[in-house]
N, C-alpha and C positions, 0 to 999 in steps of 0.2 A: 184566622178565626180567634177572636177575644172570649177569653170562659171569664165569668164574672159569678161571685158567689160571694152572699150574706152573712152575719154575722150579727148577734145581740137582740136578738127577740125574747119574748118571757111572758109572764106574768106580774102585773103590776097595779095597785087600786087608781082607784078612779083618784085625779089629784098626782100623780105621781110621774115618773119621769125615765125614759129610758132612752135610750142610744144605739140606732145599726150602723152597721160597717158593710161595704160592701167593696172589695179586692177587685180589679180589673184584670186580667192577666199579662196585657197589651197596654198603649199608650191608646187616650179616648179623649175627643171634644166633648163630648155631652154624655151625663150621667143622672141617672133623675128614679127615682122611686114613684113606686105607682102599688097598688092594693086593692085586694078584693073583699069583700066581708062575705058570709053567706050569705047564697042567693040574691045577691048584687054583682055587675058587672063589676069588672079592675078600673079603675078612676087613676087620675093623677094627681098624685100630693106635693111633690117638687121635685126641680131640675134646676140643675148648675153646667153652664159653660164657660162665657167671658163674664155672667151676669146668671142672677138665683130667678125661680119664678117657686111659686107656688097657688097651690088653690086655696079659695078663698075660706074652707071650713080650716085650715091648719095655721093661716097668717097667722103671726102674732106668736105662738105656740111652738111652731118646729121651726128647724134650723138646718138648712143644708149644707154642706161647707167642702172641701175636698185637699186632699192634699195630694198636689202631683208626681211627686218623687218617688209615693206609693203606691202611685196609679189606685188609691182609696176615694171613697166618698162616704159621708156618715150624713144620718138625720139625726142629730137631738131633738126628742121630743119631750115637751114637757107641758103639765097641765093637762095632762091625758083624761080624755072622757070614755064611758063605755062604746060612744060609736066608734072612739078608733079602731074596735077590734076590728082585724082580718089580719089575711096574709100580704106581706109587704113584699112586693119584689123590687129587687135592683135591676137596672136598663141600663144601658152602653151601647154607646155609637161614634164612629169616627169620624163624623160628620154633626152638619148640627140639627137638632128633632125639639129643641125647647120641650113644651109637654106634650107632643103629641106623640101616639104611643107608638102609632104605627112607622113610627120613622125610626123607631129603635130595631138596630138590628141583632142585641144581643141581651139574655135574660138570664137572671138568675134563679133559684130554686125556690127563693122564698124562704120567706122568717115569719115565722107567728107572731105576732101581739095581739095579747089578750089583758081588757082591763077590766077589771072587776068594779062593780059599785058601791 
C-alpha cells in the first residue's frame, strides 16, 4: 500500500504563482494531479511517468516535474487565474494511468487552491 500526501496549497491573486508537493510513500511509475472545484466533477491537470501530459486549460502555465530519489512530485503553477480554484489531489500508481483517473490506484487528501481576483 503506497500513502501519498500533499503539500503547498494557499491562497494567492489571480497572476500569481504557487507550488504542490506531493510525497509517495512507496516507489511509483505514474504520478499525476487531478482537482475538483465546486460543484464540478475532479478533472485532470497533469501526469508524469517516462513523459508529462497535461490538459489543455494548464498548458503553458503549470509544470509537472518529479524527483525520484524522493519519491516526490510537484506542480509549479503559475499565471494562476480565478478558475484554478479547487481542491488539488495527488494520484500514484505503480503501473502506468497517464491521465486517466481511474487507473490510479492511490490518492491523497487534497490541497486547497484558492485564487483570488
Amino acid at each position: 500500500q503506497v500513502q501519498v500526501g500533499e503539500s503547498g496549497g494557499g491562497l494567492v491573486q489571480a497572476g500569481g504563482s504557487l507550488r504542490l508537493s506531493c510525497a509517495a510513500s512507496g516507489r511509483t511509475f505514474s504520478m499525476g494531479w487531478f482537482r475538483q472545484a465546486p460543484g464540478k466533477e475532479r478533472e485532470f491537470v497533469a501526469a508524469i511517468d517516462w513523459k508529462t501530459y497535461y490538459a489543455d486549460s494548464v498548458k503553458g502555465r503549470f509544470t509537472i516535474s518529479r524527483d525520484n530519489a524522493k519519491n516526490t512530485v510537484y506542480l509549479q503553477m503559475n499565471s494562476l487565474k480565478p478558475e484554478d480554484t479547487a481542491v488539488y489531489y495527488c494520484a500514484a500508481d505503480t503501473g502506468y494511468s497517464g491521465s486517466a483517473e481511474w487507473r490510479y490506484a492511490y490518492w491523497g487528501q487534497g490541497a486547497q487552491v484558492t485564487v483570488s481576483s
